[in-house]
N, C-alpha and C positions, 0 to 999 in steps of 0.2 A: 504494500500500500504506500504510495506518495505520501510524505506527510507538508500539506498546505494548511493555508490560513482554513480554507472550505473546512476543513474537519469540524468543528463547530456544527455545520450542517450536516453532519453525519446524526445517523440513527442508532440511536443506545441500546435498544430496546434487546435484549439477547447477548450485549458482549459483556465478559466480565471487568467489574471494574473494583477498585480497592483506593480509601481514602488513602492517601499517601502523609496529607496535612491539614491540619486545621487547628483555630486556634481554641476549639472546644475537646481536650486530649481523649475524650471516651470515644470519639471517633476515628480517632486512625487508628488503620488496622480493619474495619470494616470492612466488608466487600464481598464479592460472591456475584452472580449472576443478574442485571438489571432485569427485571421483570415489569416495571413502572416508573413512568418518567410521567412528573406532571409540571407547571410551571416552576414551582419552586425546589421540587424535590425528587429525590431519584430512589430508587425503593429497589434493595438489594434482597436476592434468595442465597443465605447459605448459613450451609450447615443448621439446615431445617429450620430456619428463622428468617421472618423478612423485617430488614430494617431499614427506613424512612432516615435519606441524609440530605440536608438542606445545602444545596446545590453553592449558595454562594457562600457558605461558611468551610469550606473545604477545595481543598486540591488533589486531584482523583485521574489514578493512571489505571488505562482504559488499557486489555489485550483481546487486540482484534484476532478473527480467525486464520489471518497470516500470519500469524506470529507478532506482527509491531505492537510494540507498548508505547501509548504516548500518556502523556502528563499535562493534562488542563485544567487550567481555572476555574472554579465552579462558579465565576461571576462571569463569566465568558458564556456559560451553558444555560442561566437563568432566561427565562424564558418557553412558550412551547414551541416545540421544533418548527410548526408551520410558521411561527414569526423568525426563527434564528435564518430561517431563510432567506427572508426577507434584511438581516442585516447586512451589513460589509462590513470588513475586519481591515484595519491599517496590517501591511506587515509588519513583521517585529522585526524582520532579518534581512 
C-alpha cells in the first residue's frame, strides 16, 4: 500500500488497529479489530471485548492486510468517513 496524505480516507472498518498514544494512559495498548467507527469514536473487538476509543484523544497504528503499519492522528480521523472525504490534507513531507 502507498502511504499518502488520502489514507485519512481510507476505511477502518475491519483492519486492526492499536492505541499507540494518548494522553489518557488506560488506553494505550488497546486494540484489536475495528468493528465500529462513528464520528467521534472507533470501537475495537479483542480479546472478546469491545472497546469504545475517542478518536481525537489518541494516536493509533492501523495494520493493513498488506502488511503496512501506519501511525495517525486520531484528530486527523475525527469525523465520518463520508465527510473525511470531503476534506484535503496539507502535506506534511
Amino acid at each position: 500500500m502507498k502511504i499518502t496524505p488520502e489514507i485519512i480516507n481510507h476505511e477502518f472498518i475491519g483492519v486492526q488497529g492499536l492505541v499507540a498514544s494518548s494522553p489518557h494512559l488506560n488506553y494505550i495498548g488497546i486494540g484489536g479489530k475495528v468493528i465500529e467507527e462513528t464520528r467521534n469514536t472507533f470501537t475495537f473487538l479483542g480479546e472478546g471485548q469491545r472497546r469504545s476509543i475517542i478518536k481525537e484523544s489518541a494516536i493509533f497504528n492501523f495494520n493493513f492486510e498488506d502488511g503496512t503499519i501506519v501511525q495517525i492522528d486520531g484528530k486527523l480521523l475525527v469525523g465520518r468517513t463520508e465527510d473525511r472525504l470531503k476534506k484535503s490534507v496539507k502535506r506534511l513531507w
